[in-house]
PyMOL commands that place a pseudoatom at each C-alpha (Angstrom):
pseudoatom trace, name=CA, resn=UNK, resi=1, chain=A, elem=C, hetatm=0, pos=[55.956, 33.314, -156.876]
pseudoatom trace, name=CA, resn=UNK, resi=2, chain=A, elem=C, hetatm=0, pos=[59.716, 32.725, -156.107]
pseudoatom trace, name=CA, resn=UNK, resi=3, chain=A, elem=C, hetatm=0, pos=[59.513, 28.968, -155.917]
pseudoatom trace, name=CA, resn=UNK, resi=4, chain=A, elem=C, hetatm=0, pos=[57.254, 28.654, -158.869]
pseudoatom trace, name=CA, resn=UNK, resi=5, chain=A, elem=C, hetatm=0, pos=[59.826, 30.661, -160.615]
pseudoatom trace, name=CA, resn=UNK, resi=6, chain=A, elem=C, hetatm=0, pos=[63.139, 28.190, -159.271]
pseudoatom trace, name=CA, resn=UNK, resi=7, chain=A, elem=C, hetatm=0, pos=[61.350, 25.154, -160.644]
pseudoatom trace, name=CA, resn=UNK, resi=8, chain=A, elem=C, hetatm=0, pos=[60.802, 26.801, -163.875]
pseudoatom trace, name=CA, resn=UNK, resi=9, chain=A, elem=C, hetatm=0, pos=[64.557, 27.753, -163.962]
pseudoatom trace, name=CA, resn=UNK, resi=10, chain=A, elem=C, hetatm=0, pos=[65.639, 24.452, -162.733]
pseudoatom trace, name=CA, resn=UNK, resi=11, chain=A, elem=C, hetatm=0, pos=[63.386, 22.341, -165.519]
pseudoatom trace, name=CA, resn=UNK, resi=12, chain=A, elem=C, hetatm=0, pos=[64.863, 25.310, -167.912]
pseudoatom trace, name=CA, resn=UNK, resi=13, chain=A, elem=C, hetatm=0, pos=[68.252, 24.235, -166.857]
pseudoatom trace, name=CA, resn=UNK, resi=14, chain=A, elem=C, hetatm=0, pos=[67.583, 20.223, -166.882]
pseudoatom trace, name=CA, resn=UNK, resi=15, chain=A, elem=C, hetatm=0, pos=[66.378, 21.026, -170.665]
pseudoatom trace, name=CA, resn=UNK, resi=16, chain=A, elem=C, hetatm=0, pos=[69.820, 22.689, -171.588]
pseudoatom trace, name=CA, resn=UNK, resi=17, chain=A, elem=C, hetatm=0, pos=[71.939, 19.966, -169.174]
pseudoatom trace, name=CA, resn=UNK, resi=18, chain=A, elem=C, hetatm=0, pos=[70.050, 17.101, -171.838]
pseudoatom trace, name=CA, resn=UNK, resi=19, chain=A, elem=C, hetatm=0, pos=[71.191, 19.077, -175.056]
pseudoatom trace, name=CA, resn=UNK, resi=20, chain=A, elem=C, hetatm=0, pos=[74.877, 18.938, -173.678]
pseudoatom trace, name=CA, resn=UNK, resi=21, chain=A, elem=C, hetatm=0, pos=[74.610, 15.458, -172.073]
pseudoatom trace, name=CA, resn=UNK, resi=22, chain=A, elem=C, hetatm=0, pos=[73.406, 14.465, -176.420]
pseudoatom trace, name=CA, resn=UNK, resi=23, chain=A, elem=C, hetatm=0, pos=[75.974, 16.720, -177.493]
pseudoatom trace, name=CA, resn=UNK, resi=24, chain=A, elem=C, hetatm=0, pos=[78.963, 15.563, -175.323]
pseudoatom trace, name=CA, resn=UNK, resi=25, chain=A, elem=C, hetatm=0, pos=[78.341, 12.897, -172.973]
pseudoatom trace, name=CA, resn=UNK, resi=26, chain=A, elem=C, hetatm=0, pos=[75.973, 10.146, -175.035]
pseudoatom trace, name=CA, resn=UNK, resi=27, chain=A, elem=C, hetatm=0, pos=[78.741, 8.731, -177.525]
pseudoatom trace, name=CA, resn=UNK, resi=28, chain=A, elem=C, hetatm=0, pos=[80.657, 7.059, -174.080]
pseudoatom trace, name=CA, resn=UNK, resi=29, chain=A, elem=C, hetatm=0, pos=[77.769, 7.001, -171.453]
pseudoatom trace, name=CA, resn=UNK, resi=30, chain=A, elem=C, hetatm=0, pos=[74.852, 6.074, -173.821]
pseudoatom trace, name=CA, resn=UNK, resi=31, chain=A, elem=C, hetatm=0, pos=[71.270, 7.372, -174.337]
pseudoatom trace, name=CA, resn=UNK, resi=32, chain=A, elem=C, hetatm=0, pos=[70.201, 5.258, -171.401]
pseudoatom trace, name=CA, resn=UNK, resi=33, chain=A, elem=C, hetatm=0, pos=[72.923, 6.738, -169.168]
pseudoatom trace, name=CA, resn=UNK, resi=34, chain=A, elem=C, hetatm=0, pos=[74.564, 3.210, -168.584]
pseudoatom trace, name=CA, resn=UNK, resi=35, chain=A, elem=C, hetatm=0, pos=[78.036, 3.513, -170.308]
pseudoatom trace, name=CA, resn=UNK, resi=36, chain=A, elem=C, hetatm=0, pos=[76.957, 0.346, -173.037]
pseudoatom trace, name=CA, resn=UNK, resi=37, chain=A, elem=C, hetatm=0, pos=[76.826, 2.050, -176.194]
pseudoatom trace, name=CA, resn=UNK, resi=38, chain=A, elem=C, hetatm=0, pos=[79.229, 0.500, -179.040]
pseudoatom trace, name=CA, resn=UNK, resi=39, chain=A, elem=C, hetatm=0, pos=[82.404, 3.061, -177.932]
pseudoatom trace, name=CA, resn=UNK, resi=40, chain=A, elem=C, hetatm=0, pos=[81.266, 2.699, -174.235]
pseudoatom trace, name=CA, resn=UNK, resi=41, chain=A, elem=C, hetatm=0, pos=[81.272, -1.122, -174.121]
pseudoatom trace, name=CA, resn=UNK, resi=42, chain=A, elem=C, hetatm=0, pos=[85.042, -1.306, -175.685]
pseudoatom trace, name=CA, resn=UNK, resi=43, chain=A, elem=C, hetatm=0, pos=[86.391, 1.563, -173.109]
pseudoatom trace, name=CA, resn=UNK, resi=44, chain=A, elem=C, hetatm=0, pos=[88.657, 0.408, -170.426]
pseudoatom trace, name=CA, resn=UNK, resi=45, chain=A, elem=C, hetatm=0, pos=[87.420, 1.010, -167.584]
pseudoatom trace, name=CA, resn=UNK, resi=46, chain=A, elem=C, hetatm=0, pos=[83.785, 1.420, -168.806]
pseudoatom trace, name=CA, resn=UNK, resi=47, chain=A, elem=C, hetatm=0, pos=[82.465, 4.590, -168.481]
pseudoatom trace, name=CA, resn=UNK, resi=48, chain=A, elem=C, hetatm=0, pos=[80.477, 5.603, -165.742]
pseudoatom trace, name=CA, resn=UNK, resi=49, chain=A, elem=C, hetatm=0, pos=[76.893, 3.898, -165.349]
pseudoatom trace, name=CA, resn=UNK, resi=50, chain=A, elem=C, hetatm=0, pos=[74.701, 6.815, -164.447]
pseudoatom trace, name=CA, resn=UNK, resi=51, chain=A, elem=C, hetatm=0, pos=[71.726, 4.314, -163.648]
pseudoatom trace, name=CA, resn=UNK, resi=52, chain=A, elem=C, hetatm=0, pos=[73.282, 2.780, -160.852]
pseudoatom trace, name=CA, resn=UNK, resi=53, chain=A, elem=C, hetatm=0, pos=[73.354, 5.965, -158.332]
pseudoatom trace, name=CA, resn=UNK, resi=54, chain=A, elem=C, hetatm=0, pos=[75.954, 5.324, -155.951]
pseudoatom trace, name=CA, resn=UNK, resi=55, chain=A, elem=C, hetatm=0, pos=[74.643, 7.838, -152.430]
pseudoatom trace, name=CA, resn=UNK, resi=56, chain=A, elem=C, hetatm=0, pos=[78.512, 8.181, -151.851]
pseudoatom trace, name=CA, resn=UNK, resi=57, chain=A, elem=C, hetatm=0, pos=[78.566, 10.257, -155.134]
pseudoatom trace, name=CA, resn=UNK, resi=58, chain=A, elem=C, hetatm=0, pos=[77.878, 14.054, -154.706]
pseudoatom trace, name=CA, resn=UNK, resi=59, chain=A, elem=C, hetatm=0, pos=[77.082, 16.363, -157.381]
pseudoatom trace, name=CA, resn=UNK, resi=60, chain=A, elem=C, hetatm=0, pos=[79.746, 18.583, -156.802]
pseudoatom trace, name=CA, resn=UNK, resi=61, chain=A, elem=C, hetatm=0, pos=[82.013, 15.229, -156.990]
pseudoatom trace, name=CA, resn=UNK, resi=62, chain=A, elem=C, hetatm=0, pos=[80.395, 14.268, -159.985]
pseudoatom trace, name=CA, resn=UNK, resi=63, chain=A, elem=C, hetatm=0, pos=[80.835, 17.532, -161.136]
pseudoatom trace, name=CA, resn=UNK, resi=64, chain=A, elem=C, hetatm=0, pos=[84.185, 18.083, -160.405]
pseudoatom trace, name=CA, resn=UNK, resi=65, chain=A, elem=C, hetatm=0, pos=[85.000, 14.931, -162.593]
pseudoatom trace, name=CA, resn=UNK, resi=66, chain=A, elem=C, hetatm=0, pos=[83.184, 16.098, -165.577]
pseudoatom trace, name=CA, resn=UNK, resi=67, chain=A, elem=C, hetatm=0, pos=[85.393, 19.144, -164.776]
pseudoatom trace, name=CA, resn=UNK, resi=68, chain=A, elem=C, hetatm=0, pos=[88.522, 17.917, -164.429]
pseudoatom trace, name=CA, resn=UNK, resi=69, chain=A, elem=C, hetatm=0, pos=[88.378, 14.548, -166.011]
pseudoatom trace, name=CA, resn=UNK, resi=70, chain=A, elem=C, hetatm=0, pos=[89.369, 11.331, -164.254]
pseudoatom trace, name=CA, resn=UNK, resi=71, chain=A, elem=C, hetatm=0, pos=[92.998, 9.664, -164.462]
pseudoatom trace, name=CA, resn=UNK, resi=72, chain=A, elem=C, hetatm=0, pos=[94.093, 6.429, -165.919]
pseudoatom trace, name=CA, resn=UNK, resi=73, chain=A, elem=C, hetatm=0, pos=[90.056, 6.720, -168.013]
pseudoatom trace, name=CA, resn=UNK, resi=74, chain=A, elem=C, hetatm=0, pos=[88.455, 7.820, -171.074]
pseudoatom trace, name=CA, resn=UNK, resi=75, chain=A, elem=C, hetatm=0, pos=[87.373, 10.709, -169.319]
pseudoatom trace, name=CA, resn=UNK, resi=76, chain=A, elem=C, hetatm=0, pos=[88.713, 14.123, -170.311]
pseudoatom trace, name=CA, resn=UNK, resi=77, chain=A, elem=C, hetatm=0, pos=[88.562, 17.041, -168.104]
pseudoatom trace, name=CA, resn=UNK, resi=78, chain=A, elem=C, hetatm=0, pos=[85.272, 19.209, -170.190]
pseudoatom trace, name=CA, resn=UNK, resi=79, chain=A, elem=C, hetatm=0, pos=[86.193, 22.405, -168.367]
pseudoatom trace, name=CA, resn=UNK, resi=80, chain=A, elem=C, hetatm=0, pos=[87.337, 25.072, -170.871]
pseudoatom trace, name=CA, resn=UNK, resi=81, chain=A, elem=C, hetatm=0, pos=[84.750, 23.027, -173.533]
pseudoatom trace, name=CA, resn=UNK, resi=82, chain=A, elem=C, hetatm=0, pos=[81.740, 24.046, -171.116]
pseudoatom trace, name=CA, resn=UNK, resi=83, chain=A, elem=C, hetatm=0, pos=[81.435, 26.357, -168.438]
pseudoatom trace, name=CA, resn=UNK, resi=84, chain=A, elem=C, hetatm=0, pos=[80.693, 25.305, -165.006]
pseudoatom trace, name=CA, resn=UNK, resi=85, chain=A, elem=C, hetatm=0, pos=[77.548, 26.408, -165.092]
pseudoatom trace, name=CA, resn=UNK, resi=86, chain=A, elem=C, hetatm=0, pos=[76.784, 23.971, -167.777]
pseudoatom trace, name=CA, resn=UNK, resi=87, chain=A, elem=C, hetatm=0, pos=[78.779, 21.065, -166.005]
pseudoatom trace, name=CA, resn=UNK, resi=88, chain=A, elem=C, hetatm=0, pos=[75.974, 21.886, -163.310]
pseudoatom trace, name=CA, resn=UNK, resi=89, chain=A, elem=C, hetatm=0, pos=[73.233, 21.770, -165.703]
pseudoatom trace, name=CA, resn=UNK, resi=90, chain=A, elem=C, hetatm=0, pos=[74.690, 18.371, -167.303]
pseudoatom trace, name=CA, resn=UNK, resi=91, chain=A, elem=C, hetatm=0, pos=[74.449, 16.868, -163.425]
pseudoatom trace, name=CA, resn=UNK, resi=92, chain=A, elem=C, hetatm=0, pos=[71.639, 17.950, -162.858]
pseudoatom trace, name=CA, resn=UNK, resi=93, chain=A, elem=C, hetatm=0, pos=[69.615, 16.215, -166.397]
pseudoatom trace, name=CA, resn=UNK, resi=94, chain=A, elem=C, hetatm=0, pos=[71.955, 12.991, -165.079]
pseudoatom trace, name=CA, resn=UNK, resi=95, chain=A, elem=C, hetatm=0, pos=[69.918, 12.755, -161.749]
pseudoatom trace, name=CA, resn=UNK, resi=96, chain=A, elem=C, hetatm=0, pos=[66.997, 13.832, -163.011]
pseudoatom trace, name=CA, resn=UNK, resi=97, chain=A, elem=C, hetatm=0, pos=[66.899, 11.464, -166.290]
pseudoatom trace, name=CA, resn=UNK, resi=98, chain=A, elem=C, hetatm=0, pos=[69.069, 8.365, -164.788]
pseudoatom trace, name=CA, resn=UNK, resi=99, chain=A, elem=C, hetatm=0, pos=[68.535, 8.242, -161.264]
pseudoatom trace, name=CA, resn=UNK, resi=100, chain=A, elem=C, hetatm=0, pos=[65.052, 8.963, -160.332]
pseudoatom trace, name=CA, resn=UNK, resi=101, chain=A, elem=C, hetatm=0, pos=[64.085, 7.139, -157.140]
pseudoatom trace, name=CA, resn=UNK, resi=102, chain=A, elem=C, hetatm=0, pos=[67.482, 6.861, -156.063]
for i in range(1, 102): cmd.bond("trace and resi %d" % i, "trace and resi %d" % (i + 1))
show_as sticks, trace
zoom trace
């Protein structure tokens, strides 16, 4: 049925989020999501740490920062180098994987 077939997308697009998030995101933010890899800890500010959900976050804010980057940080804007659909799919494996019970 319909909703059978949404969760199978959705896991579909956590799987694809996870391959970006390895690709792109794990060299500052770490396998564990909590910005302390070698590169991460020596980053000024540290990168974000996904583990510690913060409710005022939104995706779409979240998402909008992986889009556009975020001033006076290591972060570079990553629209143009993925689409927005996969900046979705990227915050969507970062709740799923890092923030579980949050």
């Amino acid at each position: 049925d319909a909703e059978d077939a949404d969760v199978a997308v959705q896991a579909l697009d956590a799987v694809v989020g996870e391959r970006i998030y390895r690709q792109h995101c794990v060299v500052c933010h770490g396998e564990k999501g909590d910005g302390l890899p070698p590169l991460g800890q020596n980053l000024v500010p540290r990168p974000r740490d996904f583990t510690k959900a913060s409710p005022s976050v939104s995706d779409k804010d979240l998402a909008q920062v992986i889009a556009r980057g975020s001033p006076g940080t290591a972060m570079a804007p990553w629209l143009g180098v993925l689409s927005s659909e996969d900046i979705r799919r990227v915050v969507l494996f970062i709740r799923q994987a890092f923030q579980r019970g949050s």
